[in-house]
MIDOLUM-440354 format. One record per residue (C-alpha): residue in three letters; chain; x, y, z. Coordinates in nm, 2 decimals, padded with zeros to 4 digits. Layout:
MIDOLUM-440354
Ala	A	X	Y	Z
...
***
This chain:
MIDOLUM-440354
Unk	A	-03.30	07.05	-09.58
Unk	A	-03.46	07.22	-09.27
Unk	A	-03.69	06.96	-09.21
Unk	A	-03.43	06.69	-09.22
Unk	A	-03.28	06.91	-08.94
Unk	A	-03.58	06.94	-08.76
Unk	A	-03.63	06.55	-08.74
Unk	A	-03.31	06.49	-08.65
Unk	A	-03.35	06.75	-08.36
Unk	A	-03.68	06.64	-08.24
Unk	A	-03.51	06.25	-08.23
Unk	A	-03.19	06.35	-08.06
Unk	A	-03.34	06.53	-07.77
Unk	A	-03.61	06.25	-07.69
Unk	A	-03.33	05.98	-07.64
Unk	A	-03.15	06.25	-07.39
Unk	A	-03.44	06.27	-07.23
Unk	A	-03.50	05.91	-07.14
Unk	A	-03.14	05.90	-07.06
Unk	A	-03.19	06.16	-06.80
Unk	A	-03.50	05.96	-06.68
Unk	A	-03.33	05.60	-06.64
Unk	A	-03.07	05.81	-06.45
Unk	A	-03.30	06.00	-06.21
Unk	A	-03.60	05.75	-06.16
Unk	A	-03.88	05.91	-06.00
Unk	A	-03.98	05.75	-05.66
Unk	A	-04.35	05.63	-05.68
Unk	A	-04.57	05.55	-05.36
Unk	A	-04.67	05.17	-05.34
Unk	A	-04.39	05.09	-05.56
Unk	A	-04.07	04.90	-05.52
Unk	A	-03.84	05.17	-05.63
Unk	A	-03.54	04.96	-05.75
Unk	A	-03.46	04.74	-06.02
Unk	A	-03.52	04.38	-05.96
Unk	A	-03.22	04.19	-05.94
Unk	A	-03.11	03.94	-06.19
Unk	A	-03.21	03.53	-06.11
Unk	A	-02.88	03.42	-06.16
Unk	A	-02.71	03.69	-05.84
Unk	A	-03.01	03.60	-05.62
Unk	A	-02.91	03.21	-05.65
Unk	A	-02.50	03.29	-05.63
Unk	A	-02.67	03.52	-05.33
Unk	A	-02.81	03.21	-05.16
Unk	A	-02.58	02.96	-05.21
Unk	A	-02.34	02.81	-04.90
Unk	A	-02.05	02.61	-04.95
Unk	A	-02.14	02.24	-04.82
Unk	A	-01.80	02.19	-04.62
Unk	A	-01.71	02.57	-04.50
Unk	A	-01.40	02.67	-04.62
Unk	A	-01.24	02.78	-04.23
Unk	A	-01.35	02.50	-04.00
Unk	A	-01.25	02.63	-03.69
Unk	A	-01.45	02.97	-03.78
Unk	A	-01.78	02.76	-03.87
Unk	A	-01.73	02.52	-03.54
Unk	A	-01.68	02.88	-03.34
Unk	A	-02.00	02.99	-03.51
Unk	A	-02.22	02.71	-03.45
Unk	A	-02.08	02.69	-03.06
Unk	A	-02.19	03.05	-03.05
Unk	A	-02.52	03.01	-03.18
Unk	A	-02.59	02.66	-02.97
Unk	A	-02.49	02.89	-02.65
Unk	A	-02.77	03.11	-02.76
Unk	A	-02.99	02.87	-02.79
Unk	A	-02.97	02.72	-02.48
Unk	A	-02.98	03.06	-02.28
Unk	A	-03.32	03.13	-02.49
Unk	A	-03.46	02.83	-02.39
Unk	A	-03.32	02.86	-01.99
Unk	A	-03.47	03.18	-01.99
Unk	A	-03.82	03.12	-02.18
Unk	A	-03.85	02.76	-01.92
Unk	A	-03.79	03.01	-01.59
Unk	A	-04.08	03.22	-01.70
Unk	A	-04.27	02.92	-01.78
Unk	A	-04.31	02.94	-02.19
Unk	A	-04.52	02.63	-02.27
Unk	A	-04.32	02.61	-02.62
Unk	A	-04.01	02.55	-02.45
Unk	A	-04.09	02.32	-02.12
Unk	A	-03.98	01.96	-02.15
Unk	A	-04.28	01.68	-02.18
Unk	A	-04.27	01.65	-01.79
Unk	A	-04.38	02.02	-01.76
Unk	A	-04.60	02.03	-02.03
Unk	A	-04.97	02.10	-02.01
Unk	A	-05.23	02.33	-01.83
Unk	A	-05.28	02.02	-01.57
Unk	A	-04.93	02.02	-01.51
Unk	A	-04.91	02.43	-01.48
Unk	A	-05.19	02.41	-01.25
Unk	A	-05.02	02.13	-01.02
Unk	A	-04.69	02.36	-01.01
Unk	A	-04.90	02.71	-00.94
Unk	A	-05.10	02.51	-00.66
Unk	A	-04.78	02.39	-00.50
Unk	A	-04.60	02.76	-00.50
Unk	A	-04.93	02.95	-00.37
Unk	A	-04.85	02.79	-00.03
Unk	A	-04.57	02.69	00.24
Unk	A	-04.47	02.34	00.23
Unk	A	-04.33	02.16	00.49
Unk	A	-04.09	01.95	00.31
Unk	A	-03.96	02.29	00.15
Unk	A	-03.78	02.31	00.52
Unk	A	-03.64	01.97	00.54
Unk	A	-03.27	02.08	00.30
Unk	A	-03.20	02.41	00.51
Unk	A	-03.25	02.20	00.79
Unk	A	-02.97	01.94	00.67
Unk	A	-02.73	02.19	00.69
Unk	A	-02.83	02.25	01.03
Unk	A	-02.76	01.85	01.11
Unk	A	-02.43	01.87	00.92
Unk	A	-02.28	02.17	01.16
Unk	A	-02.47	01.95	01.39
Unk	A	-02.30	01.65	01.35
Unk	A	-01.92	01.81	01.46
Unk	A	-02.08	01.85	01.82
Unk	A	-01.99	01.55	02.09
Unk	A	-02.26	01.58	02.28
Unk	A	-02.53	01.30	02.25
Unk	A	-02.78	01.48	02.42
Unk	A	-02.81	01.70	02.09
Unk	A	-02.72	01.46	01.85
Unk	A	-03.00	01.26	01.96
Unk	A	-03.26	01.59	01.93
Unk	A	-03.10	01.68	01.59
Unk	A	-03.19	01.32	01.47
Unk	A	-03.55	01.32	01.63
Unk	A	-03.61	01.68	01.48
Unk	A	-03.49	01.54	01.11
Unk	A	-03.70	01.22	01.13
Unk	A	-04.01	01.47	01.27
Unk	A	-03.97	01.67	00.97
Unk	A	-03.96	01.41	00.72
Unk	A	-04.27	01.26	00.84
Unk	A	-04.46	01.55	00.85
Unk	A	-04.32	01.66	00.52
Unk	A	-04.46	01.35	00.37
Unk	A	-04.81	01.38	00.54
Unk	A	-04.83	01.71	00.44
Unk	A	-04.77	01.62	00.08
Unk	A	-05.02	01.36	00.08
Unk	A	-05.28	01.60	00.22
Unk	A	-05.17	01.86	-00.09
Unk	A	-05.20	01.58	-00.34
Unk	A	-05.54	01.54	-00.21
Unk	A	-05.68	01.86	-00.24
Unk	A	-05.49	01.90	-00.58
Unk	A	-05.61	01.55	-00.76
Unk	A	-06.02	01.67	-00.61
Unk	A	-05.95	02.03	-00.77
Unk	A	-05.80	01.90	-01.12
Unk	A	-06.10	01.65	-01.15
Unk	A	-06.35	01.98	-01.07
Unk	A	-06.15	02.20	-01.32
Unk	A	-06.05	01.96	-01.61
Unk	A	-06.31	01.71	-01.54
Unk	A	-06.02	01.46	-01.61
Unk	A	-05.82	01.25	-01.39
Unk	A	-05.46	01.37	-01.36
Unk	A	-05.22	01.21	-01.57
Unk	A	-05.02	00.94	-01.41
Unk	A	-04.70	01.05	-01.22
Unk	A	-04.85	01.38	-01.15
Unk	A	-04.86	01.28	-00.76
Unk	A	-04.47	01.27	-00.77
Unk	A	-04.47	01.55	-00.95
Unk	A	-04.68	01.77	-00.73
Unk	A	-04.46	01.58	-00.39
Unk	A	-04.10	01.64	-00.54
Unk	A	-04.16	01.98	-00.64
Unk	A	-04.38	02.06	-00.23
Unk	A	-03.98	01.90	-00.06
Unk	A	-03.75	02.16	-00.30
Unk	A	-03.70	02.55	-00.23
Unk	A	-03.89	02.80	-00.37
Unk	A	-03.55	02.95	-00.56
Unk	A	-03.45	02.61	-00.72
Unk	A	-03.77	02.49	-00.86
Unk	A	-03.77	02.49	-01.25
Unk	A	-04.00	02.63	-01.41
Unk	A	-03.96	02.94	-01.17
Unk	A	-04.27	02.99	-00.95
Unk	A	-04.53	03.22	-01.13
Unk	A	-04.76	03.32	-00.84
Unk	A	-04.69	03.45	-00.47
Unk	A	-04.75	03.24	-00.20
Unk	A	-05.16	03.30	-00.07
Unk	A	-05.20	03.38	-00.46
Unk	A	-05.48	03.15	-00.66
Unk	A	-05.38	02.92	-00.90
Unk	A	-05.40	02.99	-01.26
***
């Protein structure tokens, strides 16, 4: 009778014991420390209705996250993020046309301010000054344009010492359009100072 006791004892306290231990798991370094979750809640987990339930909630949503996106990209294009910059802007020939054209003052950079000037200009009835006010617009123009073809120069010779490639076509507009705009409005953003080297 007392060893049937015994037993009995011996069997009862070991299936305490692992109760206890299933309740109170021991944290082990290295390990994952919780119980692995079933296949079946993962899936219900991971699946999305196909037609959302609240429209207007899912069309405020994907407004939201489209505004984000377009502030992400806006911002990564002013510092000059290759991953981001349209095809036009692309490329370390391109980088270097747009670093070459900020490292320096441009002529034609001068020629919008100035059209303001013509504009208060233009209220004044004296053809005296009208007449200067034209002369001095024409005079910048053309020496915005000479000085452009001068920069293209110098920029096509340096790209074919650099790359040791000819620059890809419309890269002359390129490098003229962006010498005539200000130095604020210029997408990408300028990355160097003027009297800087180009990257």
């Amino acid at each position: 009778m007392s060893t049937r006791h015994t037993v009995c004892f011996v069997f009862g306290r070991k299936k305490t014991s692992e109760a206890e231990a299933d309740s109170n798991p021991v944290e082990r370094p290295g390990a994952k420390n919780r119980p692995t979750p079933k296949r079946r809640a993962q899936e219900a987990a991971r699946k999305q209705p196909l037609v959302p339930t609240d429209r207007k909630a899912a069309g405020k949503t994907d407004k939201a996250k489209a505004r984000e996106e377009r502030v992400k990209r806006r911002e990564a294009m002013m510092r000059g993020d290759e991953r981001y910059l349209p095809a036009r802007d692309k490329g370390p020939i391109k980088r270097f046309i747009r670093d070459t054209v900020d490292s320096r003052w441009n002529i034609g950079e001068f020629l919008l301010p100035l059209m303001v000037v013509v504009l208060a200009l233009a209220f004044v009835r004296n053809a005296t000054t009208q007449f200067l006010v034209l002369v001095l617009v024409y005079g910048i123009v053309v020496i915005g344009v000479v000085d452009a073809f001068f920069l293209w120069r110098r920029i096509r010779k340096r790209i074919e010492e650099r790359f040791h490639e000819a620059p890809p076509r419309g890269s002359m507009m390129y490098a003229v359009m962006r010498s005539f705009q200000m130095r604020r409005s210029r997408m990408p953003k300028p990355q160097v100072e003027r009297g800087d080297k180009p990257r």
